[in-house]
Residue frames as qw, qx, qy, qz and C-alpha x, y, z in Angstrom:
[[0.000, 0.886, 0.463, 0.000, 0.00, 0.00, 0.00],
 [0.332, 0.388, -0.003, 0.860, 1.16, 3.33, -0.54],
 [0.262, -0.739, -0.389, 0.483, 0.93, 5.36, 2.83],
 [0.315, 0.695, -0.090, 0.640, 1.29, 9.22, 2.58],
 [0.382, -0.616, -0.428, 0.540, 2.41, 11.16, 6.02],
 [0.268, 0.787, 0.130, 0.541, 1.51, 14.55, 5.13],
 [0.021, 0.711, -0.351, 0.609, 3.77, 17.26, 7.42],
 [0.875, -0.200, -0.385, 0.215, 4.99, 14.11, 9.48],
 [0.379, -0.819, 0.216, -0.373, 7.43, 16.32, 11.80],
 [0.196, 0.520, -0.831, 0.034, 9.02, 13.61, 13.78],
 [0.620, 0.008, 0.707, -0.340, 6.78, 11.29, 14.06],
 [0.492, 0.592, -0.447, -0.456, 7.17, 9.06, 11.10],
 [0.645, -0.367, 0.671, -0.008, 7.78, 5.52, 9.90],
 [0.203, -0.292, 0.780, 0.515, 9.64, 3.43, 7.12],
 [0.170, 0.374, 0.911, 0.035, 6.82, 1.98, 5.83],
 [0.248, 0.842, 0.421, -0.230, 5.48, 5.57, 4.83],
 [0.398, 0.279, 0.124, 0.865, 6.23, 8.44, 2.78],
 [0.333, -0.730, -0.399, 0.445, 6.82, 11.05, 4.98],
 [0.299, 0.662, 0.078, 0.683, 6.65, 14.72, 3.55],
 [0.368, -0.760, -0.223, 0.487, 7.59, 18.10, 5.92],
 [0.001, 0.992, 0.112, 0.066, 9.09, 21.24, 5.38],
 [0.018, -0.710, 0.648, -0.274, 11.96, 21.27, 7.25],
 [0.798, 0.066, -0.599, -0.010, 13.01, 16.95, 7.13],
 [0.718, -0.563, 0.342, -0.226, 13.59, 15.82, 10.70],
 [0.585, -0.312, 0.720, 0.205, 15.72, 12.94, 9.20],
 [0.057, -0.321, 0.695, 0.641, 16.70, 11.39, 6.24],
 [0.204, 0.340, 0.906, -0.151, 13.84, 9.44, 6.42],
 [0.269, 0.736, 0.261, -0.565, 11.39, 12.90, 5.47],
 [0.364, 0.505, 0.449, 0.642, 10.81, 13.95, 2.01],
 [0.036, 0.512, 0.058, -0.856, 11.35, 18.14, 2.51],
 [0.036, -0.399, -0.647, -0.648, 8.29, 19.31, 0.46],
 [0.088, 0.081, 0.519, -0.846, 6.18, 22.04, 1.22],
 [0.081, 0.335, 0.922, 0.175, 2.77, 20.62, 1.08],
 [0.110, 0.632, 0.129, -0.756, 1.08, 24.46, 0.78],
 [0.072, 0.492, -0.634, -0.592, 1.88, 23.60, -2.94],
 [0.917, 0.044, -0.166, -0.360, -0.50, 20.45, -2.96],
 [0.881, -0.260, 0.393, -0.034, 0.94, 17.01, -2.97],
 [0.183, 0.570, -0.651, -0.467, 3.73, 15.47, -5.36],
 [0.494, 0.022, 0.866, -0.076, 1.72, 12.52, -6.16],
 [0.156, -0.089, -0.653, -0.736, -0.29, 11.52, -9.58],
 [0.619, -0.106, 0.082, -0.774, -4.04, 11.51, -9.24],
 [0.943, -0.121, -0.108, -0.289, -5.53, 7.86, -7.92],
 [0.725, 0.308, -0.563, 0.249, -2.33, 6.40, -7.08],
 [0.039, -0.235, 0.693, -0.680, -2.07, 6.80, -2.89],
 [0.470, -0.355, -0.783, -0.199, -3.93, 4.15, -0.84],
 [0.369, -0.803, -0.388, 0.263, -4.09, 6.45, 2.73],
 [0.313, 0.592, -0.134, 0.731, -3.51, 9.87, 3.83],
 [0.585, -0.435, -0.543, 0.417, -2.55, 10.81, 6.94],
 [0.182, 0.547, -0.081, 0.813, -2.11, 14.28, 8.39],
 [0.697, -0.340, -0.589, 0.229, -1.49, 14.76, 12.21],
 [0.410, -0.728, -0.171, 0.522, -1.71, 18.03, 13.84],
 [0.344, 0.094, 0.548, 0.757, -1.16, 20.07, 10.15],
 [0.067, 0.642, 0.530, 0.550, -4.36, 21.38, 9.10],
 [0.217, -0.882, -0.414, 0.068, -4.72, 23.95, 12.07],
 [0.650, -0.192, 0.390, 0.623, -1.24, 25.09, 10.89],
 [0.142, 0.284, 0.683, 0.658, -2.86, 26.39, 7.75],
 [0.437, 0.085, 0.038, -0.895, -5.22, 29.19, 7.06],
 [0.622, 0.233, 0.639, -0.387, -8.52, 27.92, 6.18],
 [0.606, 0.712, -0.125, -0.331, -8.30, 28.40, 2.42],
 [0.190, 0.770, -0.605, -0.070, -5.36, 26.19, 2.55],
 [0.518, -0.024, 0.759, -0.394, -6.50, 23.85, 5.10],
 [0.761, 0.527, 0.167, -0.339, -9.52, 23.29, 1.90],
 [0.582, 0.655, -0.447, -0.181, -6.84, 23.21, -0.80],
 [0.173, -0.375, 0.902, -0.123, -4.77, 20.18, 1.29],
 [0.553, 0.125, 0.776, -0.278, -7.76, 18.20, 1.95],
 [0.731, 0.580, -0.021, -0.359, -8.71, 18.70, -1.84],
 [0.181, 0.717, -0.669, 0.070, -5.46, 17.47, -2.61],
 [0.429, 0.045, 0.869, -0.241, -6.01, 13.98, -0.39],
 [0.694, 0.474, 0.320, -0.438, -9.11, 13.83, -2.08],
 [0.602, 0.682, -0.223, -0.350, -7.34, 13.86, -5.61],
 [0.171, 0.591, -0.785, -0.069, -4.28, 11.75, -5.14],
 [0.296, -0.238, 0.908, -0.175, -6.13, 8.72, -3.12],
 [0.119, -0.112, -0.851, -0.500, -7.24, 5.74, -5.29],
 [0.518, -0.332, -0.291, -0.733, -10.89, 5.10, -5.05],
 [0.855, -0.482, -0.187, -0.046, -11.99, 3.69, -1.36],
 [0.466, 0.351, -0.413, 0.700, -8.45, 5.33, -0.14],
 [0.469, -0.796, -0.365, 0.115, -8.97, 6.46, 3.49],
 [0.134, -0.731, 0.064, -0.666, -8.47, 9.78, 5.07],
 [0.665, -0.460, -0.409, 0.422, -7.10, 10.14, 8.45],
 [0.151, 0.638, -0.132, 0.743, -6.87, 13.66, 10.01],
 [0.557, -0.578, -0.438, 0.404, -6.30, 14.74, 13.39],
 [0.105, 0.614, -0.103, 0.776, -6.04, 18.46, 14.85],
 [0.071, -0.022, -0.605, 0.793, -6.91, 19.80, 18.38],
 [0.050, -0.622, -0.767, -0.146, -10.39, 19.47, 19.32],
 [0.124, -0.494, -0.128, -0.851, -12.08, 22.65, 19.67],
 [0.657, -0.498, -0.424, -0.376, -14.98, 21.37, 21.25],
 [0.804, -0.273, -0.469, 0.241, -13.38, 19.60, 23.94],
 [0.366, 0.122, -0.284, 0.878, -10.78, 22.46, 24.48],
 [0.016, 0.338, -0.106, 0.935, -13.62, 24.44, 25.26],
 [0.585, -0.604, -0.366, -0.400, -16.15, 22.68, 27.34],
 [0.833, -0.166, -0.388, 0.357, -13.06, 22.00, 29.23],
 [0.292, 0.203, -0.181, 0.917, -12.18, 25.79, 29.66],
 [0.455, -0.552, -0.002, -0.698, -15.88, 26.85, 30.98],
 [0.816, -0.411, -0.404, -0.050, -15.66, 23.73, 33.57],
 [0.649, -0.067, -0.274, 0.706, -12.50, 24.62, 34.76],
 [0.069, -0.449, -0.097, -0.886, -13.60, 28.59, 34.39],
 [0.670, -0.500, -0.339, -0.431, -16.87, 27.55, 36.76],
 [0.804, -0.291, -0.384, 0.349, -14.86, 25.29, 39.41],
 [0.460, 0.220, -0.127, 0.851, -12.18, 28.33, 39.46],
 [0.148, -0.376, 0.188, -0.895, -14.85, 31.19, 40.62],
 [0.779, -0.377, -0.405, -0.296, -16.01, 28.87, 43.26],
 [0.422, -0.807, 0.278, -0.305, -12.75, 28.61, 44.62],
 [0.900, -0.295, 0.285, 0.149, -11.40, 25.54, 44.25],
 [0.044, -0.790, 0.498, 0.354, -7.50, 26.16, 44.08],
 [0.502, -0.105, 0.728, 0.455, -6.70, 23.09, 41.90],
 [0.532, 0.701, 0.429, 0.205, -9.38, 24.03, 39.00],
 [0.320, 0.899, 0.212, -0.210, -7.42, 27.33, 38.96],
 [0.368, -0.614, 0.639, 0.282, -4.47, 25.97, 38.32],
 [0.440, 0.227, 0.783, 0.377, -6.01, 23.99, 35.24],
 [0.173, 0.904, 0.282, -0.270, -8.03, 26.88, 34.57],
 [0.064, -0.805, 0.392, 0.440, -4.61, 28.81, 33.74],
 [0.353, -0.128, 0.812, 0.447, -3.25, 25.49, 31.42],
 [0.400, 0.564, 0.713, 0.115, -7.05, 25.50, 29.61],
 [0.146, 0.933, 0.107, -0.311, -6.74, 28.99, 28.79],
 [0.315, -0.598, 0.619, 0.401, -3.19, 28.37, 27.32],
 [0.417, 0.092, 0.822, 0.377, -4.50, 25.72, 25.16],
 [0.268, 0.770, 0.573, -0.088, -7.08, 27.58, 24.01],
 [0.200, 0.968, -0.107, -0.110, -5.20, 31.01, 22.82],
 [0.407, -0.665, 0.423, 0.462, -1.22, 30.66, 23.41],
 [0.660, 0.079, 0.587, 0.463, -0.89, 29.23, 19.71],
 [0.252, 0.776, 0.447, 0.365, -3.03, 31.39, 17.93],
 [0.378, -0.921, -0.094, 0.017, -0.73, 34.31, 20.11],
 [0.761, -0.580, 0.093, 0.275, 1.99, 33.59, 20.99],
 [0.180, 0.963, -0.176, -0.095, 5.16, 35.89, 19.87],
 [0.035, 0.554, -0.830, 0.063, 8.41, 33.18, 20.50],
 [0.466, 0.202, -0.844, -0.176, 9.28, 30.19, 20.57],
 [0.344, -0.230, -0.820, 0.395, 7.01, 27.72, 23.36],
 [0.394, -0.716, -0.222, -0.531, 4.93, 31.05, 24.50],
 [0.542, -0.428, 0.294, -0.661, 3.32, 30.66, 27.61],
 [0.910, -0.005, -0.310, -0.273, 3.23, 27.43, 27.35],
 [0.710, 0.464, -0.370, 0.380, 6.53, 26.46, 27.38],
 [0.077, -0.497, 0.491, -0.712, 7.04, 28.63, 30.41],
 [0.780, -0.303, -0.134, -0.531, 4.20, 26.83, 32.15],
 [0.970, 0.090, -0.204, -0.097, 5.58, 23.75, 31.57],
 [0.653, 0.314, -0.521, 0.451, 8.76, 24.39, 32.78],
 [0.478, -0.429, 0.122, -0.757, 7.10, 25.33, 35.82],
 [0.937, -0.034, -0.175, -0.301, 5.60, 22.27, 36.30],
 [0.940, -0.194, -0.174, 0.221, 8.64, 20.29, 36.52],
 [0.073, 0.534, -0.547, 0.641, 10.52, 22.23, 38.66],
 [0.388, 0.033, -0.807, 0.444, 10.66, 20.63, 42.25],
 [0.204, 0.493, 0.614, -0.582, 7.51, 20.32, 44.68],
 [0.335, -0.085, -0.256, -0.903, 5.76, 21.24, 41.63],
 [0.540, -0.078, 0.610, -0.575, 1.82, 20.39, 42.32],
 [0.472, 0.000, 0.877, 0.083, -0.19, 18.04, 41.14],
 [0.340, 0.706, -0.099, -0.614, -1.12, 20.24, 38.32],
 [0.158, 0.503, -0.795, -0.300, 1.07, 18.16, 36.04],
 [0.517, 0.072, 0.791, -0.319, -1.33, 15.28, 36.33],
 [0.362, 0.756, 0.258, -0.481, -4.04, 17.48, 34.37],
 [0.156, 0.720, -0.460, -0.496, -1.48, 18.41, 32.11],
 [0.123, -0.166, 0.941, 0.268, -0.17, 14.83, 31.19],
 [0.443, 0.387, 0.788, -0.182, -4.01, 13.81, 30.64],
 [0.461, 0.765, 0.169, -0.417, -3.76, 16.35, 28.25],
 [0.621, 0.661, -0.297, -0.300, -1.12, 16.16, 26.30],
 [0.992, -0.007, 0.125, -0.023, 0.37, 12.19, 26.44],
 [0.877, 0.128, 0.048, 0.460, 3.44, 11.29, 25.31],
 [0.347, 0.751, -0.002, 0.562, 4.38, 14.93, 24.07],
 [0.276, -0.896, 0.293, -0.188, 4.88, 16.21, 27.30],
 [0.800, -0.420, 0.317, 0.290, 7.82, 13.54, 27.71],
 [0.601, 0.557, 0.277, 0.502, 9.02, 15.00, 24.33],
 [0.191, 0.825, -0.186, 0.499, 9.44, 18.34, 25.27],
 [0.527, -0.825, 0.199, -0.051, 10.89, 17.55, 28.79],
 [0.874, 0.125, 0.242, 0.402, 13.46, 15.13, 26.96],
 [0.718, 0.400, -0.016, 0.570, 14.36, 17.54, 24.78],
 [0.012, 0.953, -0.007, 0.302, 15.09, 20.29, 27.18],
 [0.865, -0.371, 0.295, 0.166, 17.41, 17.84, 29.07],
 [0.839, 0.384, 0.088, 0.376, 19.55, 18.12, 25.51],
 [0.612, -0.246, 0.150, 0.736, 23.28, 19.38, 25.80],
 [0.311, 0.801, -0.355, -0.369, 24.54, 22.31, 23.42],
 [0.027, 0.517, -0.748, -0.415, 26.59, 20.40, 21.54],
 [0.312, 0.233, 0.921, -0.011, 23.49, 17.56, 21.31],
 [0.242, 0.823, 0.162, -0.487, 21.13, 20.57, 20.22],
 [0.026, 0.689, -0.567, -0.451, 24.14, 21.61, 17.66],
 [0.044, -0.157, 0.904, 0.394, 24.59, 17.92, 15.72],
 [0.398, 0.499, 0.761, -0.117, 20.47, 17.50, 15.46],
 [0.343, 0.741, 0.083, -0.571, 20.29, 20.54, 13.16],
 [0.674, 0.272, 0.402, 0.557, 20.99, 19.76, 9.65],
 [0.415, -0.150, 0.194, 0.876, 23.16, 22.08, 7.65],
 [0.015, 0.596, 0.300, 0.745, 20.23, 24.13, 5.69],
 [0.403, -0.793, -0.442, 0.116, 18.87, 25.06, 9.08],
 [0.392, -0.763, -0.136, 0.495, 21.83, 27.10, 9.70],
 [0.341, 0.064, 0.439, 0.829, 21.94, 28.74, 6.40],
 [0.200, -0.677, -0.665, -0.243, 18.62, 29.60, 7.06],
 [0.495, -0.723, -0.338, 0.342, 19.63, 30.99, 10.54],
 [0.402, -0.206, 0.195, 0.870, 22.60, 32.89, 9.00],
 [0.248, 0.314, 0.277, 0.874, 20.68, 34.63, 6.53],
 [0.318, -0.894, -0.314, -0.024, 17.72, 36.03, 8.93],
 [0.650, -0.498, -0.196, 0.539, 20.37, 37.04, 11.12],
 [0.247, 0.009, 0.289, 0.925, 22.03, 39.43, 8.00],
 [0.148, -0.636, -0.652, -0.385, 18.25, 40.27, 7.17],
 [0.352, -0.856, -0.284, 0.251, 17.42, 41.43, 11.06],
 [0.469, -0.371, 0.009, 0.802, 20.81, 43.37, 10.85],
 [0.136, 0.248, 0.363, 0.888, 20.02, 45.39, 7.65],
 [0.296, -0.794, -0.408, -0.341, 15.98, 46.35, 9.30],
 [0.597, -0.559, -0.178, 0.548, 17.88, 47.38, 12.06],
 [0.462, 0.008, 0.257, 0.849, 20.12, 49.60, 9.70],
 [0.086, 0.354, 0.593, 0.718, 17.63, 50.80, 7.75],
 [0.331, -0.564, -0.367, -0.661, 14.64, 50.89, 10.34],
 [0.360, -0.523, 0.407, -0.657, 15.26, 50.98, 13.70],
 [0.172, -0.187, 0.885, -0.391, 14.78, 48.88, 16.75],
 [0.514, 0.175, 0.406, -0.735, 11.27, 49.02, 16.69],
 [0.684, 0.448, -0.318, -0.479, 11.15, 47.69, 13.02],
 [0.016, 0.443, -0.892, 0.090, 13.52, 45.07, 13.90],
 [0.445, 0.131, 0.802, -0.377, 11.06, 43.58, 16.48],
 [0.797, 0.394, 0.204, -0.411, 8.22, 43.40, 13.91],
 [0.526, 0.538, -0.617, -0.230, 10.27, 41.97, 11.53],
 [0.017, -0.295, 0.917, -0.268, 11.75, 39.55, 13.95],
 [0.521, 0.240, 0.647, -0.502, 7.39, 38.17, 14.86],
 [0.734, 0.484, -0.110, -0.464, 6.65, 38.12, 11.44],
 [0.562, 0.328, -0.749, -0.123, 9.18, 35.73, 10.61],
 [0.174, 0.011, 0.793, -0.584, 8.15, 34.10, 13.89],
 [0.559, 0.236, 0.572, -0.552, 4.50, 33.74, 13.12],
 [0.839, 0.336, -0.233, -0.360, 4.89, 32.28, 9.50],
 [0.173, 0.416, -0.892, -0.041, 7.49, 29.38, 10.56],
 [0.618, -0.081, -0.760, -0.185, 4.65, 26.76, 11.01],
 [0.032, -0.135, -0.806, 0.575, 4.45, 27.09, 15.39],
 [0.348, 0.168, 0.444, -0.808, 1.22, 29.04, 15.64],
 [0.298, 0.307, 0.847, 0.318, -2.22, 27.91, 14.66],
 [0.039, -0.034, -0.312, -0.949, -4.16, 29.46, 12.21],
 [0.547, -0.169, -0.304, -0.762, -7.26, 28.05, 12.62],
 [0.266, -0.104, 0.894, -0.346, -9.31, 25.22, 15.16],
 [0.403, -0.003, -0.718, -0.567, -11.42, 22.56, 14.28],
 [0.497, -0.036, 0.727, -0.473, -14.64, 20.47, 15.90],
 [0.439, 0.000, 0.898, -0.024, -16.16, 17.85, 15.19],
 [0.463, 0.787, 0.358, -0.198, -19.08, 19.60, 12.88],
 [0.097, 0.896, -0.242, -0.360, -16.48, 21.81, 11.18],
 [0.226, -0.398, 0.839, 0.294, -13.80, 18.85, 10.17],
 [0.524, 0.195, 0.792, 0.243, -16.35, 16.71, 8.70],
 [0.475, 0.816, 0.203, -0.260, -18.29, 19.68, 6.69],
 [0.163, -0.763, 0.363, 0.509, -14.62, 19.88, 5.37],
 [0.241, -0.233, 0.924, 0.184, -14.40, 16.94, 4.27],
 [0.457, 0.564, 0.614, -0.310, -17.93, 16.60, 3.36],
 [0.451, 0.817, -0.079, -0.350, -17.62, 19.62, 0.49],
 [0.112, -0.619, 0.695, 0.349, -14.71, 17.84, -0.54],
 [0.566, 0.360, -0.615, -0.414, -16.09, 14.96, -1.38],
 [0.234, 0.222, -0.927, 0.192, -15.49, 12.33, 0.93],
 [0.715, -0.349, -0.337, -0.504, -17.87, 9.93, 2.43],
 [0.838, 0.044, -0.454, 0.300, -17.96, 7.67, 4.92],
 [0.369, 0.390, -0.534, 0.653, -16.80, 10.02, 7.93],
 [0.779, -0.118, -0.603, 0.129, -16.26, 9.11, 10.98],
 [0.038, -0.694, 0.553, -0.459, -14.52, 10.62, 14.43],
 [0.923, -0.043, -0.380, 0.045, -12.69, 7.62, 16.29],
 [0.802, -0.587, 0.111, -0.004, -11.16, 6.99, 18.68],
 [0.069, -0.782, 0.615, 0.073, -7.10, 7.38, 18.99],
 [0.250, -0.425, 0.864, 0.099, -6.73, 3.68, 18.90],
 [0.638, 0.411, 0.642, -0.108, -9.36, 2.78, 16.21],
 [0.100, 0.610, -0.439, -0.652, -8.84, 2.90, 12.47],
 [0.898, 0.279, 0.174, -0.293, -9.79, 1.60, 8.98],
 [0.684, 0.608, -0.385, -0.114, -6.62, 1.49, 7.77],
 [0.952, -0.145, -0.256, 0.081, -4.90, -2.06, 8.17],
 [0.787, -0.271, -0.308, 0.461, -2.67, -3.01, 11.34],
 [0.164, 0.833, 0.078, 0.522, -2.43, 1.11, 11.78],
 [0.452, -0.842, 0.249, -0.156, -1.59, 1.18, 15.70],
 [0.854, 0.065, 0.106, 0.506, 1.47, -1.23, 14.38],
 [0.638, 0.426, -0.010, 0.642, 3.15, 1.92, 13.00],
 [0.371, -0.548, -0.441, 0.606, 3.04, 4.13, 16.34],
 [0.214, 0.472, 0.421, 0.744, 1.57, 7.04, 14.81],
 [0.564, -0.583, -0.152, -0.565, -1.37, 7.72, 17.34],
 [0.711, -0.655, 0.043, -0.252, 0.33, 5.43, 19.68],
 [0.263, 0.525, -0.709, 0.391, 3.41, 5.21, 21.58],
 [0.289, 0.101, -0.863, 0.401, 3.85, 2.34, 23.89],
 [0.164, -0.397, -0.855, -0.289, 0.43, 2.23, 24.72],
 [0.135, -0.507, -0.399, 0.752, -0.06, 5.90, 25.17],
 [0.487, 0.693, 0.439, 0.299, -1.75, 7.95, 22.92],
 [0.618, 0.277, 0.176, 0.714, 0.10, 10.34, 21.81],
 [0.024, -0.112, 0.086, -0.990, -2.02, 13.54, 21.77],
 [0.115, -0.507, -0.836, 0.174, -5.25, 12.91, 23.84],
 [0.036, 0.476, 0.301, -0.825, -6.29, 16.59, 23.29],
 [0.147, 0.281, -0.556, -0.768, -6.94, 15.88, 19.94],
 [0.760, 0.331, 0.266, -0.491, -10.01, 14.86, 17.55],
 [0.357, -0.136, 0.889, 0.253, -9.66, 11.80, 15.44],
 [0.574, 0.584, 0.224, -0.529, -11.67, 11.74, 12.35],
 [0.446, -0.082, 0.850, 0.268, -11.80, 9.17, 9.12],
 [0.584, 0.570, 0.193, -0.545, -13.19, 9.51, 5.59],
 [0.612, 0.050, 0.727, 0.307, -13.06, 7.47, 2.69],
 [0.296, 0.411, -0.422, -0.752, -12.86, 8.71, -1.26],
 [0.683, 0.468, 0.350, -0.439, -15.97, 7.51, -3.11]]
């Protein structure tokens, strides 16, 4: 079968073709999937795409999933995951309620649901608020806040505490060489707005290239909204499932959705559709 991983990041496996942006390993095909797909029409038996489409304006978000639609054979399946709206937000008025009652642990999730809910679609550097949060958290006697958290986001939070554990010089040999040809030429870039326009111009310069590198999201999805997407597109058949349920064969084999029998990103909405 011909898998696709569309903006696969580093979560990836042999047994796909994994596309991204900026390749995480050799393993990635660097392709910037804004552009559509590099496939021929009918010739891809699944698409995947994992935390990608809220990445993407909405007009883009459409043109991807039209894309899927075009490349997979007939009865190809559709897998998409994103952050659940919905959930994020019945979970921010419960926590919002509990909080002006008084009870000191809801406002202490109160503060993390409010994070998920805005800090992407905000946030001005690298991690935000988040990030800070989180490094909160596991600092010593932290409370049992970090429970909350882990129920929210699975595995990932052992991902980012890993990698802040990395050396410089471990930090330094994961970067492949275009990254820091990249880095070099911003760097001449900031220097000349600087020259030209001042501090002030700098900073904006410095957030714009900061809010198009792919961290913040452009848009959220629920459960009504993903399938109408998918719906005008074309696709039948759709579904929202469960993290560890899927049509396409022996799928929780290739740890995509699950790591060691965690799910990955439990904040997220799971949702299946098949090409007619």
């Amino acid at each position: 079968m011909k898998l696709i991983n569309i903006g696969c990041g580093q979560t990836l496996h042999p047994d796909w073709i994994n596309l991204d942006l900026v390749p995480s390993s050799s393993a990635v095909r660097s392709f910037d999937i804004r552009r559509g797909l590099p496939f021929a029409d009918r010739t891809c038996d699944v698409c995947y795409s994992s935390h990608v489409l809220e990445h993407l304006q909405p007009a883009q978000a459409s043109f991807l999933i039209a894309e899927a639609f075009r490349v997979l054979k007939p009865g190809g399946i559709l897998r998409v995951i994103v952050p659940d709206l919905e959930q994020i937000a019945r979970l921010y008025l419960a926590t919002l309620e509990q909080s002006l009652s008084g009870d000191s642990q809801a406002i202490a999730q109160y503060d993390w649901m409010l994070l998920e809910l805005l800090d992407q679609m905000t946030r001005t550097h690298g991690g935000g608020e988040m990030g800070q949060y989180l490094d909160r958290l596991n600092a010593p006697n932290a409370d049992l806040t970090l429970d909350f958290v882990r129920s929210r986001m699975g595995a990932e939070i052992d991902n980012y505490y890993q990698a802040k554990q990395l050396t410089r010089w471990q930090k330094i040999k994961s970067k492949r060489p275009a990254w820091y040809l990249q880095k070099i030429r911003i760097k001449i870039a900031e220097l000349f707005v600087l020259l030209i326009a001042g501090k002030q111009a700098q900073k904006g310069f410095q957030e714009g290239l900061f809010r198009n590198s792919g961290e913040l999201h452009r848009w959220m999805y629920d459960r009504f909204s993903l399938q109408q997407l998918l719906s005008q597109t074309g696709f039948i058949e759709i579904q929202v499932c469960q993290a560890t349920e899927s049509r396409i064969p022996n799928f929780n084999d290739f740890g995509l959705d699950i790591l060691q029998g965690q799910i990955r990103k439990p904040d997220s909405l799971f949702m299946e559709a098949v090409k007619p």
